[in-house]
N, C-alpha and C positions, 0 to 999 in steps of 0.2 A: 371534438369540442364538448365539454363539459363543463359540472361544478367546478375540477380541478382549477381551469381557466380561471373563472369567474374569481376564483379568490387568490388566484398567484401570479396574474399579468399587473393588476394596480399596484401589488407589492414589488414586483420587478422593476414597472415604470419608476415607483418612489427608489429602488436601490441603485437604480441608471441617473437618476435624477440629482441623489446625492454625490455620485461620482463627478458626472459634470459638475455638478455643482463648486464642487471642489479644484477642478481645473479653472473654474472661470474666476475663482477668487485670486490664480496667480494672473494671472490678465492684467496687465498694466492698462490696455487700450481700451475705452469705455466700447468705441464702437466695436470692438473684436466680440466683447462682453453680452454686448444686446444682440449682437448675429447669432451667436450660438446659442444664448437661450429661447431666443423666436424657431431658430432650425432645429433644437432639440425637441420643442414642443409639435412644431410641424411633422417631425419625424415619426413621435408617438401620433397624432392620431392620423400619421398616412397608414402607419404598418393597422391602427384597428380598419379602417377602410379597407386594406387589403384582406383585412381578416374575413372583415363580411361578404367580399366581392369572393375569395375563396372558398368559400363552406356554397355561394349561391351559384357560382357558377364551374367547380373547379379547378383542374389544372395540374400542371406539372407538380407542384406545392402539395396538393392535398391525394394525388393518383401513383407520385410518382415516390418525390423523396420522403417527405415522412412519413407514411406507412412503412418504406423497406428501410428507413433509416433507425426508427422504430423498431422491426423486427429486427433488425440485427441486434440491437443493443437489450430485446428479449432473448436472444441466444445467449450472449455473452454472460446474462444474468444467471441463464441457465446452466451451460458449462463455463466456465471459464476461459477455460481454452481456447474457445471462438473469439477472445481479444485480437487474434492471429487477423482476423476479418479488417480489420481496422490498417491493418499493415502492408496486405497482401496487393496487386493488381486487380483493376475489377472485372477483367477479361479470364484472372482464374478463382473467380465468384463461382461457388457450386450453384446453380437457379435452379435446382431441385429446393434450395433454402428460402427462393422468395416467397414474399409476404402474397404476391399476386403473380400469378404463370403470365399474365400480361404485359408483364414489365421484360419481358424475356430480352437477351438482346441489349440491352439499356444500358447494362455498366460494361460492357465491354469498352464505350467511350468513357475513357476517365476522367475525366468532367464530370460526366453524372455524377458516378462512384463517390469523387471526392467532396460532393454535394449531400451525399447519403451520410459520409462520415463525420461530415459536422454535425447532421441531424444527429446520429448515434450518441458523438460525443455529450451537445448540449443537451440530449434527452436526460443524462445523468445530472446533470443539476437542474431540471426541470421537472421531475417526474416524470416525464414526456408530453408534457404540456405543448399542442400546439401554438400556441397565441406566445407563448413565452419565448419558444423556439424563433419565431416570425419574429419577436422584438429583439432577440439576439442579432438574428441577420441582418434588421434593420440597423440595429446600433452599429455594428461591424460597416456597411455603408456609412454612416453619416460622419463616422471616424476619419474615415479617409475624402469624404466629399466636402469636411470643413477643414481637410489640409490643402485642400484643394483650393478652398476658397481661400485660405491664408496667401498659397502659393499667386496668386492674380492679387489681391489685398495688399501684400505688403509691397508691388510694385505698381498698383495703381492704386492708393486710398483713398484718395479723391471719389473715386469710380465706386465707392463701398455700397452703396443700394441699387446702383446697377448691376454689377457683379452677383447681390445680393439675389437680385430676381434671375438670373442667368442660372445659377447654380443652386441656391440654397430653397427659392419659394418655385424655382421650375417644374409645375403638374406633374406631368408623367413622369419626370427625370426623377422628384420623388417617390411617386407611388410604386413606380415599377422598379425601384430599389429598395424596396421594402419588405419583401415576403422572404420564403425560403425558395429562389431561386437563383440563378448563378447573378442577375446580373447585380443585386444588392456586392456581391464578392467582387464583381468585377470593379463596379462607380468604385468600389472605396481603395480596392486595391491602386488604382488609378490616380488615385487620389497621395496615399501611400509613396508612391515611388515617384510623384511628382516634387512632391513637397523632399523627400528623400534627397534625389538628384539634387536639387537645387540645394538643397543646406551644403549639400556635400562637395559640389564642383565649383558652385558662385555663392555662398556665404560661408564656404569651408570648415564647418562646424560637426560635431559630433562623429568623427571619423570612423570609431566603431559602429555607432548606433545607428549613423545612415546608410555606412555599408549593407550592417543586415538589413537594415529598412527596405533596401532597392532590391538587393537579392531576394529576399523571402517574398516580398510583392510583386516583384517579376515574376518567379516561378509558379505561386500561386494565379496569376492573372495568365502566364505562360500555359497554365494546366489546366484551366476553365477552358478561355478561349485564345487559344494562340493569334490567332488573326486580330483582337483587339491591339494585343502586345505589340505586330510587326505592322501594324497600320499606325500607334501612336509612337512608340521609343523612337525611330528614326526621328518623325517631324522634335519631339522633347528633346534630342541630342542635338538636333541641327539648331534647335533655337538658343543652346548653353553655346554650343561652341560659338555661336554669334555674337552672342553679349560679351564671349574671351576677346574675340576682335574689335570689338567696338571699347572695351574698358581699355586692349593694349594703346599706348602713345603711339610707337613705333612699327614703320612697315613691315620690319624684317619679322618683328617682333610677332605682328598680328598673323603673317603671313606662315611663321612656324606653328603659333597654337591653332591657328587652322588646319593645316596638313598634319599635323598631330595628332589631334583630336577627332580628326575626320576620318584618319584613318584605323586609329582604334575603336571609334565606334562602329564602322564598316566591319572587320573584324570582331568585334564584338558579337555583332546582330546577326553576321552570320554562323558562328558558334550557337548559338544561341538556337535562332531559327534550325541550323542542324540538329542539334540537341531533343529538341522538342517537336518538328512537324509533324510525327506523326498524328501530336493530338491540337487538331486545328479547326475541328467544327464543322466538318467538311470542307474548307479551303486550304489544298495540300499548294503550298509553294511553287513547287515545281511544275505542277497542271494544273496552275491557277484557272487558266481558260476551261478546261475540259470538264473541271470542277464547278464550276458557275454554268457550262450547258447542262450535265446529270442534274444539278440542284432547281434548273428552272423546271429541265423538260418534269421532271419531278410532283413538279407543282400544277403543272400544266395538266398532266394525267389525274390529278385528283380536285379539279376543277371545275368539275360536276358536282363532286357531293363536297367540293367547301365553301360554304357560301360569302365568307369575305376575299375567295380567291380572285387576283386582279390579272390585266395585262402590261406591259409596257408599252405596247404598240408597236415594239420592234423586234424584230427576229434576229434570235442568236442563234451563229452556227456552228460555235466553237471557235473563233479563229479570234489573234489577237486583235484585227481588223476592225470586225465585226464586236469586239469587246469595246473598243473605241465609238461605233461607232451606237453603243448603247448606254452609253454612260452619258448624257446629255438626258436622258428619262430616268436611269436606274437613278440620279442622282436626286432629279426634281421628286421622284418617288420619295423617295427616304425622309428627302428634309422637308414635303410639302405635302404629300399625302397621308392618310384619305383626303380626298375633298369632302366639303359638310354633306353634301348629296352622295357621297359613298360609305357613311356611314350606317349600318342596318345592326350593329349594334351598342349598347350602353359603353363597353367596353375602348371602341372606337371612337366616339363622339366628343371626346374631352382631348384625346389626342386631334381628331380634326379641326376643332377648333382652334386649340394653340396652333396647329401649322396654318391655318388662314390666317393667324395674327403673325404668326414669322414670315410668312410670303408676303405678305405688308411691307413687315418693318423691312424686309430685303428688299423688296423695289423703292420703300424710300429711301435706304441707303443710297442705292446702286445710282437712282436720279439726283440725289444732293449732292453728290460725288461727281456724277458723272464717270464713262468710264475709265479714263484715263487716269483720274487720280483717284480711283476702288482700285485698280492695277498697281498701282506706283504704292497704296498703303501697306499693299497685301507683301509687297517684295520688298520696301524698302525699312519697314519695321518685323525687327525677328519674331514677337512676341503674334502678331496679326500672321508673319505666313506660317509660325507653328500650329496655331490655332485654326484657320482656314484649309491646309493642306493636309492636316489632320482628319478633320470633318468631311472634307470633301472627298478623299481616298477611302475612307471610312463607309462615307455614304453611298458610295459604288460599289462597295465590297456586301451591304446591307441590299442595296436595292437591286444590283444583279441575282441576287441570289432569293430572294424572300419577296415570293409574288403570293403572300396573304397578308391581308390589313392586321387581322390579329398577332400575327405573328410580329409584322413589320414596326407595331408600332412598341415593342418592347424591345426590338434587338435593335432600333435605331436611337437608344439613350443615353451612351456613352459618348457618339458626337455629339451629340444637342446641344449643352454646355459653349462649348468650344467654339460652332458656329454661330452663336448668339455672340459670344464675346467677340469674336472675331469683326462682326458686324459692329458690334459699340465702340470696340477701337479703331474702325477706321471713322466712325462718325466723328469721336471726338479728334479726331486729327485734321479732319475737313473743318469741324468746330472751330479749333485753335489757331487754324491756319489761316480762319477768316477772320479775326479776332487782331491775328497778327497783321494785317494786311490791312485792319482797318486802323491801326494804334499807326502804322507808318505813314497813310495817309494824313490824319488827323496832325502827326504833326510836319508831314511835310507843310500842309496848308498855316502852321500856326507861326506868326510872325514875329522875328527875333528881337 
């Protein structure tokens, strides 16, 4: 952080600013129009907040990717020929070349790697501007996190400032998609191949440009974090092929795009999942279980010197059993902790809060509903059990594995979204439904 900064992040902000700016003039919809320029602005000063919060406390962002993404792209400068760096795997990374011997290790997960290479790349129209680099990633997020909101928007508009706060003004969901680190790539990728799928299978539109759209955001979101990818694309695929059967008239009719569609994407996801497990974040597919005990006991051993390290209060012992029989805590972890009394750092205290306000708004749900029809919302509307079963398989997969608060409260942002929406949609079902219940009253009682 330097001069450089000081005089090329305002002029970035103003050249991101005329681009949207320009999108939002084909905007037919006023209300599309004032979401995205509140979310744009929100965007620019989450990523300087992150700016600050990184120079004062570091991180992955300022230790990890841009110094070695940096020096790569000082080599390149240097020979030429080190472009090769940019192409190669990060596992046949020479680390005699790193920027720091500390990072030893690091790109052999290609996630990192591919984190460093956007560093490299944007360094080249940045000077190497940290702050500039950070507004890159952030804008690469909000790209995909206001397709995202389009994708909920244009089937619930009504719901637009709800939505609004779910996704686009959500605390952490923005700050921690805003630096240079994976999860900014993953929100928007996310975001990407939602808005994709949907054009492509239920508005049938852009048949080349959503093809690529879903492929190149899968496999980037595939290459970060595989576990994000096979935790959401099932529930995304289950909720299109739903809407095919609810749009078809006809039984037979519904009953083929289902077993069709069901089992292409079956086939799909497990290509896919083949294709890619190796790089899954530590969550290998296949010893899913055995995976989530090395990742705790992990944590467990370094529990003494980490001071936001937690418990669950239940013991895993590897067994599918015993996986079950801790997902009732890993889950309440994920979507509900720290509690405000487990916060001991600045870092933590903004996420504990908003989850004291979601454990609220979730028991008010749960009692306005009651549970029988929170159950019946969740099953009998596609859109609530995408959303829910998403978040919730998500949030198992987070809180089995991530027994530190700082950790836990960045790698649980890609549910968050989802289980908030999931909660509005079934409120406003309980809403309508009493609404309806009071219109048939009213006129039963009204005399002919």
């Amino acid at each position: 952080m330097g001069l450089i900064d000081l005089i090329l992040f305002p002029l970035y902000v103003l050249f991101f600013s005329l681009v949207f700016s320009v999108r939002r003039k084909r905007m037919e919809d006023p209300v599309l129009k004032k979401y995205h320029l509140y979310g744009f602005w929100i965007k620019v000063f989450s990523t300087i907040a992150f700016i600050v919060y990184s120079v004062l406390f570091k991180g992955d962002s300022m230790s990890l990717y841009y110094p070695e993404g940096i020096n790569i792209a000082k080599l390149i400068i240097k020979d030429f020929s080190n472009i090769k760096l940019l192409f190669i795997p990060g596992k046949e990374f020479d680390e005699n070349l790193l920027a720091d011997i500390f990072n030893r290790g690091y790109f052999t997960s290609e996630s990192n790697y591919l984190i460093v290479r956007l560093v490299t790349v944007f360094s080249f129209i940045t000077f190497g501007s940290y702050s500039c680099i950070t507004l890159i990633f952030s804008m690469i997020s909000f790209s995909g996190v206001w397709r995202l909101y389009k994708f909920f928007y244009e089937q619930y508009p009504h719901l637009h400032k709800k939505l609004a706060i779910a996704i686009i003004y959500l605390p952490t969901f923005v700050f921690w998609s805003s630096g240079i680190l994976k999860d900014p790539i993953c929100t928007g990728m996310m975001g990407w191949l939602s808005y994709g799928l949907y054009n492509l299978l239920i508005k049938k539109q852009g048949l080349i440009k959503n093809s690529l759209t879903v492929i190149v955001s899968a496999v980037i979101l595939g290459t970060i974090k595989l576990y994000i990818l096979v935790s959401y694309l099932p529930f995304l695929l289950l909720f299109i092929v739903l809407q095919y059967v609810l749009m078809a008239k006809h039984f037979v009719t519904k009953a083929s795009i289902f077993v069709g569609i069901l089992i292409s994407s079956i086939v799909g996801i497990y290509i896919l999942t083949d294709k890619l497990k190796e790089e899954m974040g530590g969550l290998a597919l296949d010893k899913l279980t055995e995976s989530v005990k090395t990742t705790q006991d992990n944590f467990v051993n370094i529990s003494d010197q980490a001071e936001s390290s937690f418990s669950l209060g239940v013991t895993f012992d590897g067994s599918t059993g015993s996986l079950v029989k801790i997902a009732p805590a890993a889950i309440t972890a994920t979507l509900f902790r720290p509690y405000l009394w487990e916060s001991k750092k600045i870092s933590t205290l903004l996420s504990s809060m908003e989850s004291l306000v979601l454990m609220l708004f979730t028991i008010y749900v749960f009692f306005k509903a009651g549970p029988f029809r929170f159950a019946g919302g969740i099953i009998k509307d596609p859109m609530i059990l995408f959303c829910f079963c998403f978040s919730i398989l998500f949030a198992l997969f987070v809180g089995a594995t991530t027994l530190n608060f700082g950790t836990l409260v960045r790698y649980k942002v890609p549910c968050m979204p989802f289980y908030i929406i999931a909660l509005i949609l079934i409120a406003e079902r309980i809403k309508h439904k009493k609404t309806e219940q009071k219109s048939e009253v009213i006129k039963d009682t009204t005399p002919e």
